[in-house]
C-alpha positions in Angstrom: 211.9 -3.6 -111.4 207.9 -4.1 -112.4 205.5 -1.5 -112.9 202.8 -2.2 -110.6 199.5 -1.1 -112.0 196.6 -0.2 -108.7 193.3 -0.7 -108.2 192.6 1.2 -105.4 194.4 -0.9 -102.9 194.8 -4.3 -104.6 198.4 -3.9 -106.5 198.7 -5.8 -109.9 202.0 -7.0 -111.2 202.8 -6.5 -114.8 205.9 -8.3 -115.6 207.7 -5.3 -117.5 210.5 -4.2 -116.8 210.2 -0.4 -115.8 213.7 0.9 -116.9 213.0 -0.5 -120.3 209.8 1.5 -120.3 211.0 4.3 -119.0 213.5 4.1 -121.7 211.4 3.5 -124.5 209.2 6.5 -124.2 209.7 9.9 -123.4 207.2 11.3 -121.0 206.8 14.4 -119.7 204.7 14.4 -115.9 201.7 15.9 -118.0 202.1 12.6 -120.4 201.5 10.3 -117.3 198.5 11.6 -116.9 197.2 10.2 -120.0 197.9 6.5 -118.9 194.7 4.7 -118.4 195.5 3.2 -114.7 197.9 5.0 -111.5 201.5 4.0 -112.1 203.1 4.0 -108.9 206.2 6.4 -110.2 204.0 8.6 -111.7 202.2 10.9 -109.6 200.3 12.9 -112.0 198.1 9.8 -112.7 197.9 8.5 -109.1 197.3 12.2 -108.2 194.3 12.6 -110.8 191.2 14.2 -109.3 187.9 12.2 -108.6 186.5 14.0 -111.6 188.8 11.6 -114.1 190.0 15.1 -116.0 193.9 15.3 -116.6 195.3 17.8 -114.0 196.6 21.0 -115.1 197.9 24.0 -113.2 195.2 26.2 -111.3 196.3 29.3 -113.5 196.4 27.4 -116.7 192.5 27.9 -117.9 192.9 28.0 -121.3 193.8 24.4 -121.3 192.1 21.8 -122.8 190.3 18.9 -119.9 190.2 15.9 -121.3 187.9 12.9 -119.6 190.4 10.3 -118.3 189.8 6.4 -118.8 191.6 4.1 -116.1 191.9 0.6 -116.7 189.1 -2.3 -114.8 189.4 -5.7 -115.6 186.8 -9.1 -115.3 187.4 -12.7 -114.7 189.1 -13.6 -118.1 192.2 -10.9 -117.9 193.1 -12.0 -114.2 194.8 -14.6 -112.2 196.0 -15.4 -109.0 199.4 -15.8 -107.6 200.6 -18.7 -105.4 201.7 -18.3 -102.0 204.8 -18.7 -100.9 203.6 -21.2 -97.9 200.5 -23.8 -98.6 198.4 -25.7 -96.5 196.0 -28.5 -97.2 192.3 -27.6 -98.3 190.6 -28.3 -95.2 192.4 -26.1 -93.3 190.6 -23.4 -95.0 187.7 -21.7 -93.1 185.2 -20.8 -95.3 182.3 -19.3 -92.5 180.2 -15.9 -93.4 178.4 -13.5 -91.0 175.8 -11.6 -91.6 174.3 -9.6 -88.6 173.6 -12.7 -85.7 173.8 -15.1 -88.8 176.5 -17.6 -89.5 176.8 -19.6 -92.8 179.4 -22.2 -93.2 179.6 -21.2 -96.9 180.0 -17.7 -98.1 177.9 -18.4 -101.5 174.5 -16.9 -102.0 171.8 -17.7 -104.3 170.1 -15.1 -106.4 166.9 -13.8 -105.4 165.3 -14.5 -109.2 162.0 -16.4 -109.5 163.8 -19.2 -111.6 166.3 -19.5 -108.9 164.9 -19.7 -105.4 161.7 -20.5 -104.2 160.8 -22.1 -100.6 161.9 -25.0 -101.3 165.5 -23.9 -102.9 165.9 -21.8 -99.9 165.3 -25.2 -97.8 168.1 -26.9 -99.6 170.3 -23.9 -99.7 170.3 -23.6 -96.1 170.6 -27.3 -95.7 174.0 -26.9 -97.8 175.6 -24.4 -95.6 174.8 -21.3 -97.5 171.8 -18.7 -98.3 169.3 -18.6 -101.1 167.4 -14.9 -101.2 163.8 -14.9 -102.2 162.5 -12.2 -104.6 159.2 -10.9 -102.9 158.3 -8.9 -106.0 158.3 -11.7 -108.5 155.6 -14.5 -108.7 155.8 -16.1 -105.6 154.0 -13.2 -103.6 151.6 -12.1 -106.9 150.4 -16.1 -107.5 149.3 -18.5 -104.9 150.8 -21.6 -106.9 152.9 -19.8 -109.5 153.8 -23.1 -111.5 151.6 -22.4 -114.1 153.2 -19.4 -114.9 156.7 -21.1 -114.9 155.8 -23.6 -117.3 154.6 -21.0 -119.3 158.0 -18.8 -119.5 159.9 -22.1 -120.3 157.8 -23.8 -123.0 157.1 -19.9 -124.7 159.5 -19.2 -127.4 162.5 -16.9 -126.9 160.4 -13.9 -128.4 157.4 -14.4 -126.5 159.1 -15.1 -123.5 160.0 -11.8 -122.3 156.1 -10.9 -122.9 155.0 -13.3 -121.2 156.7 -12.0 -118.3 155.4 -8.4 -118.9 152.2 -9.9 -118.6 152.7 -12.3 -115.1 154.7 -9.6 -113.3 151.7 -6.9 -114.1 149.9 -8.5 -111.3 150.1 -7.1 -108.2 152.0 -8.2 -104.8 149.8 -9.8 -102.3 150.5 -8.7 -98.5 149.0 -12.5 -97.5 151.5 -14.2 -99.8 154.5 -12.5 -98.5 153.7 -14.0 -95.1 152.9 -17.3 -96.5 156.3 -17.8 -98.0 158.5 -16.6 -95.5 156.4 -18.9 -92.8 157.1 -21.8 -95.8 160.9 -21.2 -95.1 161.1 -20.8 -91.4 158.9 -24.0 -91.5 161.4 -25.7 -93.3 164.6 -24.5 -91.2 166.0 -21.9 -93.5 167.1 -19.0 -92.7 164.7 -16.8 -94.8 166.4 -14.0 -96.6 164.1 -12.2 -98.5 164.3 -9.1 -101.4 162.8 -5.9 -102.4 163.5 -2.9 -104.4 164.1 0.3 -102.6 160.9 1.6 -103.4 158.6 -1.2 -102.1 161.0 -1.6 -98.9 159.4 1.7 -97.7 155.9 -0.3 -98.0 156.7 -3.8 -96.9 159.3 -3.6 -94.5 157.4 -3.8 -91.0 155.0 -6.4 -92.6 157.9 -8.7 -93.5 159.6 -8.4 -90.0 156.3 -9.2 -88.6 156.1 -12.3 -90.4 159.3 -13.6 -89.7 161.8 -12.9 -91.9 165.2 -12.7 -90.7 167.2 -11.2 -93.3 166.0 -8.1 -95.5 168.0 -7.3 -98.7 167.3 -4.0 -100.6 168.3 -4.6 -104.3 168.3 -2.4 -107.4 170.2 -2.3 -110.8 172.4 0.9 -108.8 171.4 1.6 -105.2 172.6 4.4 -103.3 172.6 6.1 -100.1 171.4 9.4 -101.4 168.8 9.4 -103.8 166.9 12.4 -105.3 163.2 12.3 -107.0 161.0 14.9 -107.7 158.2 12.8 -106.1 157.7 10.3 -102.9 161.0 11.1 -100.7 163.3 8.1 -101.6 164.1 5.1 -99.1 166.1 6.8 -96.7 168.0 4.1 -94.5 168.4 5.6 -91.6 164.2 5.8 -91.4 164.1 2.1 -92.2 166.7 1.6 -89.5 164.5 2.9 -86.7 161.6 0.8 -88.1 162.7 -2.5 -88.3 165.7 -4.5 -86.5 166.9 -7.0 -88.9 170.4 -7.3 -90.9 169.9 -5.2 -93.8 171.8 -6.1 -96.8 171.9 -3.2 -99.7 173.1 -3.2 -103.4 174.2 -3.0 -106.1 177.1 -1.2 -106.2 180.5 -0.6 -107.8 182.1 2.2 -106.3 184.1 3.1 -103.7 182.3 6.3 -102.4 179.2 4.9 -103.2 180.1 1.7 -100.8 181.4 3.3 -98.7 177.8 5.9 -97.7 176.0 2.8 -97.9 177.7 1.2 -95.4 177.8 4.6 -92.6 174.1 4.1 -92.9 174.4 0.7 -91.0 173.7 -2.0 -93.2 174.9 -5.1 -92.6 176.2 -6.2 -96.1 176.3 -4.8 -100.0 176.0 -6.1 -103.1 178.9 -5.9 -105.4 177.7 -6.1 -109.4 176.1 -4.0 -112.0 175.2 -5.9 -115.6 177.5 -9.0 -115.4 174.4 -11.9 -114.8 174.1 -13.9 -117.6 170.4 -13.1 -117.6 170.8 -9.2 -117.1 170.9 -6.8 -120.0 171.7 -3.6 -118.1 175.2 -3.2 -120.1 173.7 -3.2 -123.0 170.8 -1.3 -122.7 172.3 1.1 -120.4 176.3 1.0 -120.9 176.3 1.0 -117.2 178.7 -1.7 -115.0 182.1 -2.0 -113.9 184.0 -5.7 -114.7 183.8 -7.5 -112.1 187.5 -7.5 -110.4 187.9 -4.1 -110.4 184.3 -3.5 -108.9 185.1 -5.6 -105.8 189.0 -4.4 -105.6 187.2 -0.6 -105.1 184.7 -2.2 -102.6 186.7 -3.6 -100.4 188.9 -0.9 -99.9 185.7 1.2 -99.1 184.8 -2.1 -96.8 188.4 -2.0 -95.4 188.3 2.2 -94.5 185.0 1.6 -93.1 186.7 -0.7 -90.7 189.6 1.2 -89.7 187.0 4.5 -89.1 184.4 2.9 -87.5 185.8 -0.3 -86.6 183.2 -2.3 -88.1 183.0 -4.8 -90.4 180.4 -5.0 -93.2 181.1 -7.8 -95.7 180.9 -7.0 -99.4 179.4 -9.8 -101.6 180.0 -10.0 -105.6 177.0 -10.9 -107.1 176.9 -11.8 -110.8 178.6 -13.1 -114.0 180.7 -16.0 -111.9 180.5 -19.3 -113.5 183.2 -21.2 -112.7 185.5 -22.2 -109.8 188.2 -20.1 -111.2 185.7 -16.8 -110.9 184.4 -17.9 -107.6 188.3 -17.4 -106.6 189.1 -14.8 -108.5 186.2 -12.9 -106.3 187.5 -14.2 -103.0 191.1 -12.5 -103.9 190.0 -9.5 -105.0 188.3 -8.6 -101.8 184.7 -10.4 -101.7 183.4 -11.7 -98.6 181.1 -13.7 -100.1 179.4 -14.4 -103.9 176.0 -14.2 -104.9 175.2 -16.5 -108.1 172.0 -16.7 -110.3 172.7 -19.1 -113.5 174.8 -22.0 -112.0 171.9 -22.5 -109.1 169.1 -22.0 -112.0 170.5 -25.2 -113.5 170.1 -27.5 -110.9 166.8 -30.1 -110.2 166.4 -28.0 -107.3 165.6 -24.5 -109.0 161.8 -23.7 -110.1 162.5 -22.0 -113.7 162.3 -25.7 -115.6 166.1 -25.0 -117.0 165.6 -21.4 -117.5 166.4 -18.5 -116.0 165.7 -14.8 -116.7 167.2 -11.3 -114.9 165.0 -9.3 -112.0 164.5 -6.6 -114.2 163.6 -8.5 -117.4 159.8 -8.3 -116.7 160.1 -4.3 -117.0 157.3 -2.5 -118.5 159.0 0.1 -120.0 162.4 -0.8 -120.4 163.0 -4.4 -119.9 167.3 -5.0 -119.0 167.3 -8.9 -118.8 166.5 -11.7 -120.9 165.3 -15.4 -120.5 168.3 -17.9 -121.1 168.1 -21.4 -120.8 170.6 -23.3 -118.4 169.1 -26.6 -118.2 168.7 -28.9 -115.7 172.1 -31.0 -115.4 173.7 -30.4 -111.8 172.1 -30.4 -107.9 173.0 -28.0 -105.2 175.0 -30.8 -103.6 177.5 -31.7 -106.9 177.7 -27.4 -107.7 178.8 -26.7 -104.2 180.4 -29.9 -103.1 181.0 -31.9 -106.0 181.9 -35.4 -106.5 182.0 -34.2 -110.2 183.3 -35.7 -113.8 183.6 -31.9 -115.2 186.0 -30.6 -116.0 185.0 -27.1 -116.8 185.1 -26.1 -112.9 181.1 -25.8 -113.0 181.0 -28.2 -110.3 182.4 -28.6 -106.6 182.7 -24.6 -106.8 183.3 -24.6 -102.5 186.2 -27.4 -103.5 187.7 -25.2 -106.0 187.8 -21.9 -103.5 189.1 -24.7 -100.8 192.1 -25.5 -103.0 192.5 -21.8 -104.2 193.2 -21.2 -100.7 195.4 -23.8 -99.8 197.6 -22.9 -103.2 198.2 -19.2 -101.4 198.7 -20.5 -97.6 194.7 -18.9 -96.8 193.3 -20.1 -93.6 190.9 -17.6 -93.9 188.8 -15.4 -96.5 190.6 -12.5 -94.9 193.5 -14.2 -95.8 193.0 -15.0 -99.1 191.6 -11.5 -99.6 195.5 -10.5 -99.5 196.9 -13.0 -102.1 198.7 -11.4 -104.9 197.0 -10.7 -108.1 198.1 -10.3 -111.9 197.1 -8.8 -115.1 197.4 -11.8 -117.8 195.1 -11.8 -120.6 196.4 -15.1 -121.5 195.3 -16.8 -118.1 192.4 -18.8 -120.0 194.4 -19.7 -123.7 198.1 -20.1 -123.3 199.3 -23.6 -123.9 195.3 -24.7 -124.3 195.7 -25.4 -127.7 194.7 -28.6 -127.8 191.7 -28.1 -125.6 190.1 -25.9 -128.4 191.0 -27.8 -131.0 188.6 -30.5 -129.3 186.2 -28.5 -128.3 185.2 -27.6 -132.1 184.9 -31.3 -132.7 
């Protein structure tokens, strides 16, 4: 028998055996509670309040509460199970929906001002998938913002983030909003565009007006309730009744959070606080879930949105993927889709020169991003579709997912979605000995 640790709804294995545990330790049902994750035969964990306290009788008030810590993994301490049936790689249908529109990829590029500009967007869209432009960044405060670019990437690493400070100051131009989502209509693309919750209030009608056909409302943690002792907050439902284009919202790593977002209407959320390779928010903050476990509890918000309203709102992890292995590792654990900043910042495509820095790095008051450098060394074609001589799994990331999916017997995301997961530190280093002894020649 295995203990099978939960996330929410996505069951891990851990390949122990549980009579041996049981065995091995003597637990009362008030020492379950002090496990770190449910255990399905222990129902005082599994049982434990919202709150995260242990649980303790009603009468019992003179007993000490102690603030529970449950278990959430990333990309390096996961790894997916084969299927029992497989199927070749083209089999697998890949297609993403978002409102009317259909992408033949589910993989979106960041809306960063070293990733996407018009002409990204173009290519984007040309390769099947999405690229998001930032509307608060230099492309709607500079008429030709190349200047400033070249700037940030020839500045040194200590004046870079000054530098910024300084080019983000200016302010947003009403006339340049229109002139860049007119550049990617005029090019074909379908042109998704971003603002923060407060500027959505102000510039939502205008960018409607102008053309754009997808809206995404993005913030470090956006939810559906916000309170301010100011200007009333963004409420959706308003925005709703003013404009009539998909509305995608994020970030977010919770499962009640995801799920109010998504009885507002929207038509997609962002999955990811703090894991860019740009984005400082852990570390200034100490705020973020890893990656796996934030999309596990967002699809099981996604999946009891559907069965309560019989809707479908796709979740999309956004952030800290690198690799083919974490583009996968996404797709199992629930995501509709994946958002990516750094591996698009690194192709001859991208504006930012080989760099690339996080939205929120140009802060005034407390910046949560940095500028790294990337490079230039891929296109959008070898990243998504490869030929490619890597063998990292940088490259043909939409070929690695493919495969992925043929390994389990996936025909579909929804599919894969269900493939069986594991807990295995070791997924990256066992038997790869040789491999760093190599790499440290």
């Amino acid at each position: 028998m295995a203990l099978h640790i939960t996330e929410r709804s996505k069951p891990f294995c851990v390949d122990r055996s549980a009579r041996m545990f049981l065995n091995s330790m003597e637990l009362s049902p008030r020492d379950f509670a002090d496990l770190s994750t449910a255990v399905n035969f222990s129902s005082a964990a599994s049982d434990m309040p919202e709150s995260g306290l242990a649980p303790f009788a009603e009468n019992d008030m003179a007993a000490p509460r102690f603030k529970q810590l449950r278990r959430a993994y990333g990309f390096d301490e996961v790894a997916i199970v084969p299927g029992d049936v497989t199927i070749n790689p083209e089999l697998a249908e890949l297609g993403l929906d978002i409102g009317p529109h259909h992408f033949a990829i589910p993989f979106l590029a960041s809306a960063m001002d070293a990733v996407v500009d018009p002409n990204f967007a173009i290519a984007m869209h040309k390769a099947g998938g999405l690229a998001v432009l930032n509307l608060e960044g230099v492309w709607t405060k500079y008429d030709d913002p190349s200047g400033i670019l070249e700037e940030v990437a020839s500045a040194s690493r200590d004046e870079a983030t000054r530098l910024l400070q300084e080019a983000y100051a200016q302010p947003i131009r009403e006339e340049y909003i229109a002139k860049r989502i007119h550049e990617m209509k005029a090019g074909g693309a379908v042109a998704a565009v971003s603002l923060t919750p407060m500027n959505t209030k102000k510039y939502a009608s205008l960018i409607q007006e102008a053309g754009a056909d997808i809206l995404v409302v993005q913030s470090t943690v956006t939810t559906a309730r916000h309170e301010s002792n100011s200007v009333e907050g963004l409420q959706f439902d308003k925005l709703f009744k003013d404009i009539h284009i998909p509305v995608v919202v994020g970030n977010t790593v919770g499962f009640k959070a995801t799920l109010e977002i998504m009885r507002t209407g929207v038509a997609g959320v962002l999955v990811g606080v703090g894991p860019g390779a740009a984005c400082t928010s852990r570390e200034v903050l100490g705020i973020g879930v890893p990656q796996v476990t934030a999309t596990i509890d967002c699809a099981a918000a996604r999946d009891f949105y559907l069965k309560e309203s019989g809707r479908y709102v796709p979740i999309i992890t956004d952030g800290g993927i690198r690799t083919g292995g974490d583009v996968c590792k996404c797709f199992a654990s629930g995501a509709d889709a994946i958002m990516m900043g750094s591996p698009f910042a690194a192709t001859v495509e991208a504006p930012g020169r080989g760099y690339h820095w996080g939205m929120a790095t140009p802060h005034a008051n407390l910046p949560r991003g940095t500028r790294v450098a990337v490079g230039v060394n891929t296109t959008i074609q070898k990243a998504l579709f490869g030929p490619t001589s890597r063998t990292d799994g940088t490259e043909n990331l939409v070929g690695a997912l493919r495969t992925a999916m043929g390994m389990c017997g996936a025909h579909t995301v929804r599919e894969f979605q269900q493939a069986e997961m594991v807990i295995a530190p070791a997924i990256k280093t066992e038997g790869k000995i040789y491999q760093f002894a190599q790499s440290k020649d």
